[in-house]
Each structure stands twice: as C-alpha cells, then as structure tokens.
C-alpha positions as CSV (number, residue, x, y, z in Angstrom):
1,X,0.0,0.0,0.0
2,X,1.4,3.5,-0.9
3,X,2.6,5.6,1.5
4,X,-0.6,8.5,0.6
5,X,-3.1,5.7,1.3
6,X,-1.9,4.6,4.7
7,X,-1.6,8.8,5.3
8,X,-5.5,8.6,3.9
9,X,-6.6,6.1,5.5
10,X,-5.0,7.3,8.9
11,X,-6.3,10.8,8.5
12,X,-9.8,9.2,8.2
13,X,-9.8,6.9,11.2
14,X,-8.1,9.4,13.6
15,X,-10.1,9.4,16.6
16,X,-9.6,12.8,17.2
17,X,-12.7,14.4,15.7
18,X,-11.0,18.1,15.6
19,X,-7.6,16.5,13.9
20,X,-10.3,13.8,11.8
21,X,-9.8,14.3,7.7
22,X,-13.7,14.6,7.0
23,X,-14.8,17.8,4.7
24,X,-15.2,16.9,0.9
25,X,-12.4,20.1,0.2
26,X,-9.5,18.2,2.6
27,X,-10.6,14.8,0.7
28,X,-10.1,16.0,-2.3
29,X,-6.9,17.6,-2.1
30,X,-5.1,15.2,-0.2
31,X,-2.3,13.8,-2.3
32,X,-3.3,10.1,-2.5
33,X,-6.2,12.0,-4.9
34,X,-3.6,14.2,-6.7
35,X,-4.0,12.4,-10.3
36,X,-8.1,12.9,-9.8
37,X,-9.6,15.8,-12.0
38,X,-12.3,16.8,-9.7
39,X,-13.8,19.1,-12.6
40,X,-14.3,15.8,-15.3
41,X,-15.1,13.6,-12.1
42,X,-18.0,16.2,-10.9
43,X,-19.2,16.2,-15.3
44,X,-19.0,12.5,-15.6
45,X,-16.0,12.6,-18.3
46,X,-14.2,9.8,-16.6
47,X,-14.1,6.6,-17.4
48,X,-14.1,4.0,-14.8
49,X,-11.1,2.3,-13.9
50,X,-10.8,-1.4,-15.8
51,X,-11.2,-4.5,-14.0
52,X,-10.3,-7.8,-14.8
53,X,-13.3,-10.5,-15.6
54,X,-12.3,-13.6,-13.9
55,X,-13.1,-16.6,-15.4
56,X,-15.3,-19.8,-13.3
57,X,-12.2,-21.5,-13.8
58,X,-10.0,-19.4,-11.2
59,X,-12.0,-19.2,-8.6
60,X,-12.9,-22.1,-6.2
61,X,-15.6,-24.4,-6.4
62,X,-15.3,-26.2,-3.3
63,X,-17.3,-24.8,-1.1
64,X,-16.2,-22.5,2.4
65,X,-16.1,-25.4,5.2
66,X,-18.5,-24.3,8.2
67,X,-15.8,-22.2,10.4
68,X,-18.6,-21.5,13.0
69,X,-19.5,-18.3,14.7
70,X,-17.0,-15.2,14.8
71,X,-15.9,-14.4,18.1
72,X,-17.9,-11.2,19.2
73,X,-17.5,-8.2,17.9
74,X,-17.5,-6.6,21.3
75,X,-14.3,-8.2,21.9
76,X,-12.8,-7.1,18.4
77,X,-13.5,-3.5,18.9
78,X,-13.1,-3.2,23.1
79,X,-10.4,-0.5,23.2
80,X,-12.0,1.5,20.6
81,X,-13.5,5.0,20.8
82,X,-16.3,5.5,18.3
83,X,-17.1,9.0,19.5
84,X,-14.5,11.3,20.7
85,X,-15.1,12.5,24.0
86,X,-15.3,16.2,24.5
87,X,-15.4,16.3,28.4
C-alpha cells in the first residue's frame, strides 16, 4: 500500500474528531487523490477504472467449510473510541 493511502486512511480513522480528515475540500486535495480531475469527475467525463473479468475456472468451487460463529464483535473492537469524548 502507498505511502498516501496509509496517510488517507489514517487521517480518516483518527479518533480525534478536531484532527479527523472529513470535509469533501481536505478529501479531495489530499495527495493520495492528486492524479483525480475533480472538474471531469463532478461532469461525468471519466471513465471508470478497468477491471479484470475472472473466469469460473479461477476461482474455487469447493465450497467454504463451516468455520462456525466469529468471536464477538465486542471483543474485536473493546479499546475503541467510536465517539470522541469532549469532556
């Protein structure tokens, strides 16, 4: 992963609302979207990016083996803050 979308990706998961990357304006000009041309994007003049068709031969048939029940998601997300506390 580059080095802009681990800054991105940090800058929107900061828990720190004030510090938090979250108006369109920041988005946009934050470098991991430097090659974007906001003004085609906002016309519709871009194409989509390409993706590759995968064929029923390359992916698995067998089917996913029972695994059972995830472990809770309480314990997955204990130490985490989903609303920063302005007291």
């Amino acid at each position: 992963m580059s080095g802009d979308a681990i800054d991105l990706i940090s800058a929107l998961l900061e828990p720190n609302l004030e510090e938090r990357l979250c108006d369109p304006q920041g988005l946009k000009e934050h470098p991991f979207f430097a090659s974007i041309d906001w003004t085609k994007m906002m016309n519709k003049e871009l194409s989509a990016p390409a993706f590759s068709q995968l064929s029923s031969s390359e992916v698995d048939q067998e089917p996913l083996e029972d695994i059972g029940p995830a472990s809770s998601s309480d314990d997955i997300f204990k130490s985490f803050d989903w609303a920063y506390d302005t007291k």
